[in-house]
C-alpha positions in Angstrom: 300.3 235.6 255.4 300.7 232.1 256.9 298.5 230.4 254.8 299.0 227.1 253.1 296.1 226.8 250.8 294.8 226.9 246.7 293.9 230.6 245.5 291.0 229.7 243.3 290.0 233.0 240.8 287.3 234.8 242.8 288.0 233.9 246.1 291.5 235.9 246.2 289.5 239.6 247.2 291.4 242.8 246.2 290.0 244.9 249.1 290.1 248.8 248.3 292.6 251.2 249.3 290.2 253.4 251.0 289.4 250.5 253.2 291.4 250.0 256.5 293.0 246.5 256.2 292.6 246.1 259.9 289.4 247.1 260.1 288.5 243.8 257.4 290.6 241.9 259.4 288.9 242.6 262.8 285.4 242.9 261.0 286.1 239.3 259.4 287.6 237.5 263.3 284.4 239.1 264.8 282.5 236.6 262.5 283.6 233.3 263.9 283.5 230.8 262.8 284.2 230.3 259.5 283.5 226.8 258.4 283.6 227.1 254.1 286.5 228.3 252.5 289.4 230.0 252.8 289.3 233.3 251.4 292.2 235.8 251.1 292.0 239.6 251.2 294.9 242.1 249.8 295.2 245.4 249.5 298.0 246.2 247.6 301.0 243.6 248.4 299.5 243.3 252.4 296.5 241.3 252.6 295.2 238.2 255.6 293.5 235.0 255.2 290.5 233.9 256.5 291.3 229.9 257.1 288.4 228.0 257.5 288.2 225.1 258.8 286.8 223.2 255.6 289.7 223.7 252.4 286.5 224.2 250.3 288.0 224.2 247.1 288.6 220.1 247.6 285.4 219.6 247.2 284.6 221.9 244.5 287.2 220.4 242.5 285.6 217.1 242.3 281.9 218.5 241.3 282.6 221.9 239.3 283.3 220.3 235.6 280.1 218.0 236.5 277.4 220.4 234.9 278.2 223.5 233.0 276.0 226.4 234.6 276.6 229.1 231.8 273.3 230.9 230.9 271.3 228.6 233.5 268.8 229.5 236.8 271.1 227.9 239.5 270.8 227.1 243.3 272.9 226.3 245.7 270.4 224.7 249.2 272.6 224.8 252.3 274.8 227.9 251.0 276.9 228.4 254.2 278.9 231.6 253.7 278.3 231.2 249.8 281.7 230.0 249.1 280.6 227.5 246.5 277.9 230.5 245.2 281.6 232.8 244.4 282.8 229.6 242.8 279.7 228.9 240.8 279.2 233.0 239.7 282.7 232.3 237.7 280.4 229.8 235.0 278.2 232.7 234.4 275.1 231.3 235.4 272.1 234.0 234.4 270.7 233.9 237.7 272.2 232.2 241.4 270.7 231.8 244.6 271.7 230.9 247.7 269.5 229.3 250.8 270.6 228.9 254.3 268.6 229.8 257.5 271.7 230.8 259.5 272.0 234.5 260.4 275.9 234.2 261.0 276.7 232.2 257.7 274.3 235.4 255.9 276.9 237.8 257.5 280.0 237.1 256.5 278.4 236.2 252.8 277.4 239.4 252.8 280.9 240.5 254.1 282.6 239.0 251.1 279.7 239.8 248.7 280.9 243.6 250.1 284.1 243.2 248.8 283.1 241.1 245.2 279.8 243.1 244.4 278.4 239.8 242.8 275.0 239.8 241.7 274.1 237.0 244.0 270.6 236.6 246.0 271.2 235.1 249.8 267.8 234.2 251.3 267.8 233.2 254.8 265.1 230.2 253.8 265.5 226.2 254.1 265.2 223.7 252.2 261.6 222.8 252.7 261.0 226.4 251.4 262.1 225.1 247.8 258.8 224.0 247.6 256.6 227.2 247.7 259.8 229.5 246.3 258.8 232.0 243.5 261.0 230.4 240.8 262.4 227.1 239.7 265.9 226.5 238.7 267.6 224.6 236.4 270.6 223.0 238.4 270.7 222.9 242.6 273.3 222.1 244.5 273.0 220.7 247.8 276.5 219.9 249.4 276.3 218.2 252.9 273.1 218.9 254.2 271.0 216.0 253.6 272.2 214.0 256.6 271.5 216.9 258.6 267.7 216.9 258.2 265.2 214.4 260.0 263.4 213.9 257.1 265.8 213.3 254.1 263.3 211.9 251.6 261.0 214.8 252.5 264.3 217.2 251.9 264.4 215.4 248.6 261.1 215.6 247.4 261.6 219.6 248.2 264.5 219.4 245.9 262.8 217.7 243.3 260.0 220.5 243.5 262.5 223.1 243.2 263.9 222.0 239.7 262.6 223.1 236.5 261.8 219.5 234.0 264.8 218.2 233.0 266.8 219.8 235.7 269.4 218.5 237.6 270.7 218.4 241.3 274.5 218.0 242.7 274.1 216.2 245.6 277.1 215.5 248.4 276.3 213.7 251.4 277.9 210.8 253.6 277.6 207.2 252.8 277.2 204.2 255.5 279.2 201.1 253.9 276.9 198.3 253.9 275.5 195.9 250.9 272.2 196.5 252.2 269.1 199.2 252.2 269.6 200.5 255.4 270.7 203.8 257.1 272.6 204.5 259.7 270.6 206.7 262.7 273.3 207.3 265.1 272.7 209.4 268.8 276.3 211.3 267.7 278.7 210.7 264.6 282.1 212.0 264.8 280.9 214.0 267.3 278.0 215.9 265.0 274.9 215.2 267.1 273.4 217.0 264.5 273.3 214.1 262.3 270.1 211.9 261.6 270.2 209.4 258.9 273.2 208.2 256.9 272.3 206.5 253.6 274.1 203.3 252.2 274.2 203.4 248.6 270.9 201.3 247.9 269.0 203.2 250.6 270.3 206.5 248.7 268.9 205.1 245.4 265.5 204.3 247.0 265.2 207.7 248.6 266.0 208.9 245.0 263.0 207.0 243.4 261.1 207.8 245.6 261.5 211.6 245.7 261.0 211.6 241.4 264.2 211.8 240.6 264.9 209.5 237.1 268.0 208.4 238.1 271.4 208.6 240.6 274.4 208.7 238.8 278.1 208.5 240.9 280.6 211.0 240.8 282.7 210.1 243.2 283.4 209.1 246.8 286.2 210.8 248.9 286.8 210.1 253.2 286.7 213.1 254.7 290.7 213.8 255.6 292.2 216.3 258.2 293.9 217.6 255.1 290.2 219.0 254.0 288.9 219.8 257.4 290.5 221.0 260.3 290.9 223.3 263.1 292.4 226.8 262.8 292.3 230.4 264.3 289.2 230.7 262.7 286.9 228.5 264.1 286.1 228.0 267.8 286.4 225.0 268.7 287.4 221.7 268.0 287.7 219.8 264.3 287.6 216.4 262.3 290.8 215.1 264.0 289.7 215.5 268.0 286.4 213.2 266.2 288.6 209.6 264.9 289.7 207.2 267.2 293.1 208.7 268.4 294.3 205.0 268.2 292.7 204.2 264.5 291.9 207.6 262.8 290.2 205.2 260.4 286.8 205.0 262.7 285.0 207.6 264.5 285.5 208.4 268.1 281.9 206.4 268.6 283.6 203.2 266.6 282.2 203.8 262.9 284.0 203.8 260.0 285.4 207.4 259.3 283.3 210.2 257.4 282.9 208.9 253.7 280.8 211.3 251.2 279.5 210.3 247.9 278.9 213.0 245.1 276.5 212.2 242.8 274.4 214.1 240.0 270.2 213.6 240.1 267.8 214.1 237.2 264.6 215.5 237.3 
């Protein structure tokens, strides 16, 4: 198997033995990359991993005793594969969601979902579409994505729409280290070009206020490690480590201080 990662319940997939084991494998490879993760699929006492790049279940660790989900609408904006959905569906939410534009990440959710048969709803929508969706939920979880939009307090307000009154978001996203309310706008961090605005802590809480949110509580914060993400057989290309400073992994290959994210729960 080859894999040196935490089984978490749900994620470890007993495929069926009418199915051909290589055919999953070769079905699952075809779907590179896999960024969330890892999943592991047996058939009797064979089986393969799929080793993502991100060890998922890091992160879920740190938010998943954070809000109970048991009998609740819930959300997860920025789904990925729906790794963290499979997670979530073991709280017994009465209804979960997923949202994420990307046609790849939909495949190999509904790869997995396949396998599972989870009664899970993947629509290929953004986050902006929160605002106009047909229902409201009462907990969203939006895990890395808000430093990935040009507009974050727009992205927020869109977040706030999508909760019911009284609900509450789980919010993940990096953190610039400064005192004051500023962001960082970067052409390129750690290589992600993708990346627009990164919020000190004060910036965050004024973003927060001013979306409608009545409050920003801390969970945690936690640098980004090549422990948690790296580069495997999976992806295709290159990871966190080819993006520090080969001579101080503590900064970014552009000079900034290394990824850093802050976890935090938002009420509406």
């Amino acid at each position: 198997m080859g894999c040196e990662y935490k089984i978490l319940e749900g994620l470890y997939i007993q495929a069926d033995r009418s199915l051909s084991l290589d055919r999953l494998h070769a079905q699952a490879w075809a779907l590179r990359p896999w960024r969330k993760g890892p999943f592991y699929v047996q058939q009797g006492t064979q089986g393969f991993c799929i080793e993502s790049e991100w060890q998922s279940f890091m992160k879920w660790d740190l938010i998943k005793d954070s809000v109970s989900l048991s009998g609740l609408d819930v959300a997860d904006v920025g789904c990925n594969n729906g790794y963290y959905l499979f997670c979530m569906d073991k709280q017994k939410p009465k209804s979960l969601v997923g949202f994420d534009p990307s046609t790849l990440y939909r495949a190999q959710f509904d790869y997995i979902n396949a396998l599972l048969q989870r009664p899970i709803v993947y629509e290929n929508l953004g986050i902006e579409d929160l605002r106009t969706y047909t229902m409201r939920f009462d907990v969203i979880f939006c895990l890395g994505v808000l430093y990935h939009r040009k507009d974050p307090l727009s992205a927020l307000k869109a977040l706030h729409m999508g909760l019911k009154k009284g609900g509450v978001l789980i919010l993940d996203t990096l953190l610039y280290d400064s005192p004051l309310e500023v962001a960082l706008c970067p052409k390129s961090y750690a290589k992600m070009t993708n990346v627009y605005f990164i919020p000190s802590m004060r910036a965050l809480q004024n973003w927060v206020e001013r979306a409608g949110f009545a409050d920003l509580q801390l969970l945690a914060t936690k640098t980004t490690t090549t422990q948690e993400q790296r580069q495997t057989p999976w992806i295709t290309g290159l990871s966190l480590g080819d993006f520090l400073d080969p001579s101080d992994p503590s900064r970014s290959i552009e000079g900034y201080v290394a990824p850093c994210r802050g976890y935090f729960i938002l009420h509406k």
